[in-house]
C-alpha positions as CSV (number, residue, x, y, z in Angstrom):
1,X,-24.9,-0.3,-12.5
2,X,-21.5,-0.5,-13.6
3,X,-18.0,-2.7,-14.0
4,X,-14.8,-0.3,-13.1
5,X,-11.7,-2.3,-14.2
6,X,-8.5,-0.5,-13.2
7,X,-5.4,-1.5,-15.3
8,X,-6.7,-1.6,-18.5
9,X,-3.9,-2.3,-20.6
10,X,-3.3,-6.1,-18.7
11,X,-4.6,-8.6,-20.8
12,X,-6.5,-10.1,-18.2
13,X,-8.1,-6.3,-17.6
14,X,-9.0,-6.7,-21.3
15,X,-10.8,-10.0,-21.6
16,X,-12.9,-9.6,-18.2
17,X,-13.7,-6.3,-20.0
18,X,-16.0,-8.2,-22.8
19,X,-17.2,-11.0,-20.6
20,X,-18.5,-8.3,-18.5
21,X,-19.8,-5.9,-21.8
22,X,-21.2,-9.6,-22.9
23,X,-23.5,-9.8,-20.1
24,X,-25.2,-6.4,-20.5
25,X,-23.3,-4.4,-17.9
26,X,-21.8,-1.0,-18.9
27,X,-17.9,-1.0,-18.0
28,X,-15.6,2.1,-17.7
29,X,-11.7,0.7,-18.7
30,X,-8.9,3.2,-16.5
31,X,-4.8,3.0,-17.0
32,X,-2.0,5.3,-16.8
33,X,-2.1,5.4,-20.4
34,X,-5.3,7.6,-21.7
35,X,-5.0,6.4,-25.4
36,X,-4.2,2.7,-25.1
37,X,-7.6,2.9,-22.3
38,X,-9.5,4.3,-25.0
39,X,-8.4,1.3,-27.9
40,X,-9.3,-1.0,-25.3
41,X,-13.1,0.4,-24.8
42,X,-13.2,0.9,-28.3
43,X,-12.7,-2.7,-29.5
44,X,-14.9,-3.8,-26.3
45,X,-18.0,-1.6,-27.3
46,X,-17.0,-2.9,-31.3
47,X,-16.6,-6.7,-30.5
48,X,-19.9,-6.5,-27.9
49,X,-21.8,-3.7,-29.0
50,X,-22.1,-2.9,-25.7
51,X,-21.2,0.5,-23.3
52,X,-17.9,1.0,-22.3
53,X,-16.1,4.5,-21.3
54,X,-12.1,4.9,-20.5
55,X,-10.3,7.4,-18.8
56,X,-6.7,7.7,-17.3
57,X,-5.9,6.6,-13.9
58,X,-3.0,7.1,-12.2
59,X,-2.2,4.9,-9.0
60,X,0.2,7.2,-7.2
61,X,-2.0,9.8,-7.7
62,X,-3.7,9.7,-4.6
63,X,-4.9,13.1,-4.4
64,X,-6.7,12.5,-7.7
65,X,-8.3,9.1,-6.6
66,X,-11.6,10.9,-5.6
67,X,-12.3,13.1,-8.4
68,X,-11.5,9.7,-10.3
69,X,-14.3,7.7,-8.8
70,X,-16.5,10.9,-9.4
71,X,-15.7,10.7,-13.4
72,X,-16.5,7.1,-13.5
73,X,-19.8,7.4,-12.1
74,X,-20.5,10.5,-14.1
75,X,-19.9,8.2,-17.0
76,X,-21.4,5.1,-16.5
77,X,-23.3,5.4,-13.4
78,X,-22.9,3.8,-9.9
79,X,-19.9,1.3,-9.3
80,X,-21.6,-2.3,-8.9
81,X,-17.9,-4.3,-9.2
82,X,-14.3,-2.8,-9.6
83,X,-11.4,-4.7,-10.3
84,X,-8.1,-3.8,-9.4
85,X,-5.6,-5.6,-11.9
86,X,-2.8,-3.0,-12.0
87,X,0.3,-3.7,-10.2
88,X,4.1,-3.0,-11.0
89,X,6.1,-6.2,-10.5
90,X,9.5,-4.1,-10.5
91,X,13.1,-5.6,-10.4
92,X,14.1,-7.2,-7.2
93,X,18.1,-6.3,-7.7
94,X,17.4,-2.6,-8.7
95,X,15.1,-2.7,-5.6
96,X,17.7,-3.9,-3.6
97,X,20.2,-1.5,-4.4
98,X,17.8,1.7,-4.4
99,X,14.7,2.3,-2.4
100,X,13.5,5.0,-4.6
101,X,12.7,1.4,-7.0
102,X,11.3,-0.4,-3.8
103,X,9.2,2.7,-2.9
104,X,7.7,2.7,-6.4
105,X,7.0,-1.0,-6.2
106,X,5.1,-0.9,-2.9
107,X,3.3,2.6,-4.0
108,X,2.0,0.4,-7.0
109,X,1.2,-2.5,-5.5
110,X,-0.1,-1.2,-1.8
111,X,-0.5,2.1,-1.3
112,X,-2.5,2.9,-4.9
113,X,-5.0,-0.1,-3.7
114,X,-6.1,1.1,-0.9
115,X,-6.4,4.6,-1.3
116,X,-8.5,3.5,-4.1
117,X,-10.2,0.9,-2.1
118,X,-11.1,3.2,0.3
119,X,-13.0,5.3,-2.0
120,X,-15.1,2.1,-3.7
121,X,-15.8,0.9,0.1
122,X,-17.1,4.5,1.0
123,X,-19.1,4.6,-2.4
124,X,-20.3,1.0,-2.1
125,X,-21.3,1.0,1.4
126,X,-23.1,4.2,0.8
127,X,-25.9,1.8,-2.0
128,X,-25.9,-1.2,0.5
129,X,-24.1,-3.4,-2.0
130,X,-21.2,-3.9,-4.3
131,X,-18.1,-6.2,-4.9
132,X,-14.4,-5.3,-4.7
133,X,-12.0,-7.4,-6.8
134,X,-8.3,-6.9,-5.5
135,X,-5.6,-8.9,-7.8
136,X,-2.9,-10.1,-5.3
137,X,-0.4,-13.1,-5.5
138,X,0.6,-16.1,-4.3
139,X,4.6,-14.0,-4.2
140,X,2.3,-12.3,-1.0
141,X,1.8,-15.8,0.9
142,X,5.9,-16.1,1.9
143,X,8.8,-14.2,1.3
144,X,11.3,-15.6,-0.6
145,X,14.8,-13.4,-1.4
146,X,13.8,-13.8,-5.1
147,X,10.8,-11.0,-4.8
148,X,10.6,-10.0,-1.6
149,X,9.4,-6.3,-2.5
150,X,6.9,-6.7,-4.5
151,X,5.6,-10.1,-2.4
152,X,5.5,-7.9,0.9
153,X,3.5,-5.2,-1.4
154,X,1.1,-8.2,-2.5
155,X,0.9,-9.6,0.9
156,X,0.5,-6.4,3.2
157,X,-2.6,-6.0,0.0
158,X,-4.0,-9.4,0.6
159,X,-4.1,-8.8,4.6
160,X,-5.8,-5.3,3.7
161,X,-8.4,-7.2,1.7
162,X,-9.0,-9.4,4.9
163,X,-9.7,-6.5,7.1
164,X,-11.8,-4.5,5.0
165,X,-14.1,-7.7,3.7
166,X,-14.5,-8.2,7.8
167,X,-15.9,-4.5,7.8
168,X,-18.0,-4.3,5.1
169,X,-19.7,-7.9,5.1
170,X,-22.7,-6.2,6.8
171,X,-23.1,-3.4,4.8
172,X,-23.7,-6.4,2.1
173,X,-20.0,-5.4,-0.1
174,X,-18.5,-8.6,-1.1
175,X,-14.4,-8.2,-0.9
176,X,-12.7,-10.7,-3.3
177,X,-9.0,-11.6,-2.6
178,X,-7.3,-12.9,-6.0
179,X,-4.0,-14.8,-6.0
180,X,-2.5,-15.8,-9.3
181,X,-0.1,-17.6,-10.1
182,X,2.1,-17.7,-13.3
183,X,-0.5,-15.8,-15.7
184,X,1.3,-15.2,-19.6
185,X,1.4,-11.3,-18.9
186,X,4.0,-8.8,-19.8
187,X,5.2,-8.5,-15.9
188,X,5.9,-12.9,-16.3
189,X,7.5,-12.3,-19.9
190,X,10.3,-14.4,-20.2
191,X,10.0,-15.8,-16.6
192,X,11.0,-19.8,-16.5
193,X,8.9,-22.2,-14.7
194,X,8.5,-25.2,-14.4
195,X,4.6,-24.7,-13.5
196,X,2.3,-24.6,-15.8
197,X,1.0,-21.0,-16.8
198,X,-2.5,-19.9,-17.6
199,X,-4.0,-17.4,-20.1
200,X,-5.2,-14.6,-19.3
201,X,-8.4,-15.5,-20.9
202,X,-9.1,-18.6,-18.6
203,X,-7.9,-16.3,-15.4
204,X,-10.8,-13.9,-16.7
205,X,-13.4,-16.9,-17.4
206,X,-12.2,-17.9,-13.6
207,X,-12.3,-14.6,-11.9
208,X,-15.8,-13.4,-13.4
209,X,-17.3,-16.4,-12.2
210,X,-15.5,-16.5,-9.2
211,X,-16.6,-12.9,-8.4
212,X,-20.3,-14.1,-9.1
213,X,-20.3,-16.7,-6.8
214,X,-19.4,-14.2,-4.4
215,X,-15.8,-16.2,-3.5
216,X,-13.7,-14.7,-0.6
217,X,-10.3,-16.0,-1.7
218,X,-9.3,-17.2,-4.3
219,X,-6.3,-19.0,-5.7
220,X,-6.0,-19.4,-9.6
221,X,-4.7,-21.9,-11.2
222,X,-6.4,-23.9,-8.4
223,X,-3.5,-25.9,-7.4
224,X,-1.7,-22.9,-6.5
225,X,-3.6,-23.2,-2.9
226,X,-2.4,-26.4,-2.2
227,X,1.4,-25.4,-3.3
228,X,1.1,-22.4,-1.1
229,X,0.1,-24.1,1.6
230,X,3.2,-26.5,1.5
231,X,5.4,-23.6,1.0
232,X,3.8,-21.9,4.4
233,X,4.1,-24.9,6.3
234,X,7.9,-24.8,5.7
235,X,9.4,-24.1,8.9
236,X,11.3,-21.1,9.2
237,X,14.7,-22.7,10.3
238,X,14.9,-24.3,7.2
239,X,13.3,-22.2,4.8
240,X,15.7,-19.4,5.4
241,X,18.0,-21.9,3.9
242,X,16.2,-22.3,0.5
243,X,17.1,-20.7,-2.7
244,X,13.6,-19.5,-3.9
């Protein structure tokens, strides 16, 4: 059985890359970029001594999604867990002001996960088992004129994850919905906040437990569930008025 971790070059990718090499299971590391992929599996296999192929995966490549899947299993076997932790937060004034931006934002975000997702769930239901990690975001919870684009992209992905853990909880596939909040990434770099922000190495301690245990949602930091659920409760007359 195998780990498939999609976004390779995220830091959080990285670290749940080792913890997963650290507990014996062999993990194949996929990004856009073939070479940086490869440095990734590299160090993992060096620092754990354990098995871990790369390859290049391109999200928007949808045609090639299939033959994808195929190489990974070819490599290290059947898919027990993927992880998707790519995503493309974008620019919400260049968005604005040209859809070809917007389109690239949701094709990222949306329509990359669940052509991919489609192909694990087909894969996994086919073995009777499995579990499907898709990194959303609490931006997906409410739209706020701030980052609407890529929010909408996060939420129509966390709603997707909804439906398809409904359809395959009897074939035995656990569906995990992840919403972070302020991680130090690249796509945060620079971002002010007031809230604290986690490192990626506690979001990867978090999510590979979390995805253990078998969780349905989760929020991480915690507290982000109980913010999220004050912002939704907002009614809509005067949220509208908000600068967020």
């Amino acid at each position: 059985m195998s780990v498939l971790i999609l976004g390779a070059t995220s830091r959080i990718a990285q670290s749940l890359a080792h913890r997963y090499a650290e507990n014996g299971q062999s993990v194949f590391v996929a990004a856009r970029d073939a070479e940086e992929a490869a440095a990734v599996a590299a160090d993992v296999r060096v620092r754990t001594q354990g098995v871990c192929a790369s390859g290049r995966f391109d999200a928007t490549d949808f045609d090639g999604h299939a033959a994808f899947l195929e190489t990974v299993i070819g490599a290290v076997g059947p898919v027990e867990v993927a992880v998707l932790a790519f995503g493309d937060m974008g620019d919400q004034k260049t968005s604005e002001a040209d859809f070809e931006a917007a389109h690239q934002v949701i094709d990222v975000n949306y329509t990359a996960a669940v052509s991919i997702c489609e192909r694990l769930a087909a894969h996994m239901s086919d073995r009777a088992g499995g579990s499907i990690v898709g990194i959303a975001s609490v931006a997906g919870d409410r739209g706020r004129q701030s980052n609407y684009i890529y929010g909408s992209a996060k939420g129509a992905f966390g709603l997707y994850l909804q439906g398809l853990r409904n359809r395959l909880f009897k074939a035995g596939v656990h569906v995990m919905t992840v919403k972070l909040g302020f991680v130090d990434t690249r796509m945060t770099f620079g971002l002010e906040t007031g809230i604290p922000v986690a490192s990626p190495e506690t979001v990867s301690r978090a999510l590979f437990e979390a995805q253990r245990a078998r969780e349905d949602v989760f929020y991480y930091p915690r507290f982000w569930r109980g913010i999220m659920g004050v912002i939704k409760a907002i009614p809509e007359a005067a949220f509208k008025r908000l600068t967020l």
